[in-house]
C-alpha positions in Angstrom: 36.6 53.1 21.0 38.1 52.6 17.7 35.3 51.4 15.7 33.1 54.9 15.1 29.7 53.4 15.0 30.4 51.6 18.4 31.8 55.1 19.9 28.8 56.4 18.1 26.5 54.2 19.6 28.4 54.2 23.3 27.9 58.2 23.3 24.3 58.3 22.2 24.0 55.8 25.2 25.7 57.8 27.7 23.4 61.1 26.8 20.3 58.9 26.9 22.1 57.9 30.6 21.9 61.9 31.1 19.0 62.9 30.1 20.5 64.7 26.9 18.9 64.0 23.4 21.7 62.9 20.7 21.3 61.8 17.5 23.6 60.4 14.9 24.2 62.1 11.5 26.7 61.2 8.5 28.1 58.1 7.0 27.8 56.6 10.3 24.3 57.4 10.8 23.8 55.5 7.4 24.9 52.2 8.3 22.9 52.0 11.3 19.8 52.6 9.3 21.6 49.6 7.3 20.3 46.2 8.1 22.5 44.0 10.0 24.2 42.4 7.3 25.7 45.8 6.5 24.5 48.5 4.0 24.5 47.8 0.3 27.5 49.4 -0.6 29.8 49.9 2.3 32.3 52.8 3.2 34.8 53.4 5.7 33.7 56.0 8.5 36.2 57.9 9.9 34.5 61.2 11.6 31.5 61.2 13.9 28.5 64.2 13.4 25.9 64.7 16.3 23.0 66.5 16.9 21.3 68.0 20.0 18.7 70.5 20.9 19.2 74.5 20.9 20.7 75.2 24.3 22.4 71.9 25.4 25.8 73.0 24.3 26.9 73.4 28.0 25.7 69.8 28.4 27.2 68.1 25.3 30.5 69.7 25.9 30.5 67.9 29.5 29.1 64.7 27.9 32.2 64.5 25.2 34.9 65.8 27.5 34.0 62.8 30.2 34.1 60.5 27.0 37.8 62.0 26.5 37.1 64.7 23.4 38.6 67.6 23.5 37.1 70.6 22.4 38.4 72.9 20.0 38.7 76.2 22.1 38.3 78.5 19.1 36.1 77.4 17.2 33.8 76.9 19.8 34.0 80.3 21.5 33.0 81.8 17.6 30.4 79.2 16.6 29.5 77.5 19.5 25.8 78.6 19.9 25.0 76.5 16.5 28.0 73.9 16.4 30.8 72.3 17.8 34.6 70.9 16.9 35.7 67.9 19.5 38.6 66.1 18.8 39.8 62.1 20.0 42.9 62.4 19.3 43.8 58.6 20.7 41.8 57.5 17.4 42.9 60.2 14.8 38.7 61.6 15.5 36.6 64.6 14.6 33.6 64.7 16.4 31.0 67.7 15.1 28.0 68.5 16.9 25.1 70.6 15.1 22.7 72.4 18.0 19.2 72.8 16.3 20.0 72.8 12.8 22.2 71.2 10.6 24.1 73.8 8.4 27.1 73.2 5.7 25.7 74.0 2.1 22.0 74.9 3.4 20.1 74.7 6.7 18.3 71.7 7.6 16.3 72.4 10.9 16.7 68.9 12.7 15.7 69.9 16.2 12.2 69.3 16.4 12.1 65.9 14.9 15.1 64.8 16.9 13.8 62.2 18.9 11.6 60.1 16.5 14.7 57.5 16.1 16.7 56.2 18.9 20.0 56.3 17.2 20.1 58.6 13.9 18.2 61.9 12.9 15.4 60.7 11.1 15.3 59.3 7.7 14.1 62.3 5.7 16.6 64.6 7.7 19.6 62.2 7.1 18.6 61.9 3.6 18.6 65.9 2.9 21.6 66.4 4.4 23.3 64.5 1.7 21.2 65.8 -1.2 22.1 69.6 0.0 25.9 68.6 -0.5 26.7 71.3 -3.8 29.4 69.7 -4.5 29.0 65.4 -3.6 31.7 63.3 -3.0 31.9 59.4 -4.0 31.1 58.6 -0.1 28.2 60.9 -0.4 26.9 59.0 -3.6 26.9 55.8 -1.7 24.8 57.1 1.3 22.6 58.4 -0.7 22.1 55.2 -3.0 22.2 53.3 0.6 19.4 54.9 2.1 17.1 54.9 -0.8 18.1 51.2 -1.0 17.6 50.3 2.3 14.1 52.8 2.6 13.0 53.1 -0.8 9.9 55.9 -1.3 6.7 54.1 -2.3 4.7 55.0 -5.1 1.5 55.2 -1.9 3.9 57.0 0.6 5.3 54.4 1.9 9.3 54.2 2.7 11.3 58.0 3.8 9.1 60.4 4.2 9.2 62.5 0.9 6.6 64.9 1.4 8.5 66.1 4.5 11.9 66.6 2.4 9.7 68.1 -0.3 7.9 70.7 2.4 11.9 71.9 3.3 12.7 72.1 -0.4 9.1 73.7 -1.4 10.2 76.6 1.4 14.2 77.0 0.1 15.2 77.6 -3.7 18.5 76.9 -3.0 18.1 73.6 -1.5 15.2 72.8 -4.0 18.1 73.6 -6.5 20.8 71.7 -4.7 18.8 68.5 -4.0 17.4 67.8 -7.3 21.0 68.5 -8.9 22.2 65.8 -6.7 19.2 63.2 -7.6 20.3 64.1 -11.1 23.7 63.6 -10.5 23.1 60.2 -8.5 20.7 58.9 -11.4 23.1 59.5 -13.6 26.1 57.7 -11.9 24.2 54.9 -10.6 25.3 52.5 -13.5 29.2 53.3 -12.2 28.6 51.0 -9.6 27.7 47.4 -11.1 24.6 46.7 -9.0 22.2 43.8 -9.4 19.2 45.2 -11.5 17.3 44.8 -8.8 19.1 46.9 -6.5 19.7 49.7 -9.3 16.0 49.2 -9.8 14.8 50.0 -6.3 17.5 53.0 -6.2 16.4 54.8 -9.3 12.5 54.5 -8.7 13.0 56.0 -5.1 15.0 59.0 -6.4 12.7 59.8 -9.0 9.9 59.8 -6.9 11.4 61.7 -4.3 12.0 64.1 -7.6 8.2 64.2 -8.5 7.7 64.6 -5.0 9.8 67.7 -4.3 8.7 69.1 -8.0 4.8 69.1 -7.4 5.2 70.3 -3.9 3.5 73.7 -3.3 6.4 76.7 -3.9 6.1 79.2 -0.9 6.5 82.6 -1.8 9.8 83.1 -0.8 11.0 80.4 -3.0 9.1 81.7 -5.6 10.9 85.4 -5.2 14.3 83.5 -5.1 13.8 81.5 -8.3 13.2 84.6 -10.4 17.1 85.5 -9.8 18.0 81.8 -10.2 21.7 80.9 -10.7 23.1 84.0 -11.7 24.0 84.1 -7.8 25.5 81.2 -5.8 22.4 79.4 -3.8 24.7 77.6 -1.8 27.2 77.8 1.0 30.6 76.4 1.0 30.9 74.4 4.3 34.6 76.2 4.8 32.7 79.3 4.9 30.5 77.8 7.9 33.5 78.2 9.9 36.4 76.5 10.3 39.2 77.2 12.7 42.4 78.0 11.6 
């Protein structure tokens, strides 16, 4: 299919069809946590990013070749056991699957929460997979301002589930650093966009909470040994350097 979130939603279909867990991730994962009328600001969606559980890749790579991906051979001989490349080349598609945790600029373990939505990784996961992005693009910006639009964090717990994101953060300095470098970073572009004051409103209360929330949360001691050497070495990886095939 041409339209990504109706391939998206078509795929997700045929592993529920199999028995095989898939959930959604990325920009497409956003709008379908959108309400119907569409998600507050809207962005084109070009790729499509899956998840499974640890030790389905022989079953995903089935599932996507009989939906006519192919797979990229070398990439997924070298990575395979954590991710994988398919391409639809009909639509002009990269398809990237993530097997039990989602890594590019930090890890994000997604596999044993995967099948609280029917659709998408839940909330909070979706959520700190944008704000571990080092270095956010515009598109980024707008899922993040989307989601805490659409599922704004109560001041009584209410909304995304911060104290989960702020558990994963209170375990990993360099994601603690990362994610509250991009709330920063969001807060401070949010008057680019010319929102109702409303809508601004909602967005900037949610991502300061979510801030206080990942602050006050309990340091373990690991993150406590890595803050001490702080940013005098890189706490981040550079997705390139998460493999990609040449």
């Amino acid at each position: 299919m041409g339209d990504p979130v109706a391939e998206s939603r078509r795929l997700v279909a045929a592993a529920t069809d199999k028995g095989l867990t898939v959930r959604l991730l990325g920009g497409v994962a956003v709008c379908l946590q959108a309400p119907p009328e569409g998600p507050l600001l809207p962005r084109t969606c070009g790729d499509i990013d899956i998840a499974t559980h640890r030790g389905h890749r022989r079953e995903t790579t089935e599932l996507l070749q009989e939906a006519g991906y192919a797979g990229d051979e070398m990439f997924n001989a070298l990575h395979g056991a954590h991710r994988l490349l398919f391409y639809d080349d009909v639509n002009g598609r990269k398809l990237d699957v993530f097997i039990g945790d989602f890594k590019m600029c930090h890890l994000i373990p997604i596999a044993d929460r995967l099948d609280r939505e029917p659709l998408t990784v839940p909330l909070a996961e979706l959520m700190l997979t944008k704000l571990q992005i080092a270095e956010l693009t515009e598109r980024d910006q707008r899922d993040i301002y989307n989601l805490s639009y659409h599922h704004p964090i109560g001041a009584n717990g209410t909304g995304m589930e911060a104290g989960y994101i702020a558990e994963l953060c209170a375990k990993d300095w360099g994601l603690w650093r990362t994610s509250k470098a991009t709330i920063e970073k969001c807060l401070a572009n949010l008057g680019d966009y010319s929102l109702p004051a409303d809508a601004s409103r909602t967005i900037a209360e949610s991502l300061r909470l979510l801030s206080k929330r990942i602050e006050a949360a309990p340091k373990s001691t690991r993150w406590k040994l890595r803050s001490r050497v702080g940013d005098r070495v890189r706490w981040y990886d550079r997705p390139e350097e998460n493999a990609v095939s040449n």
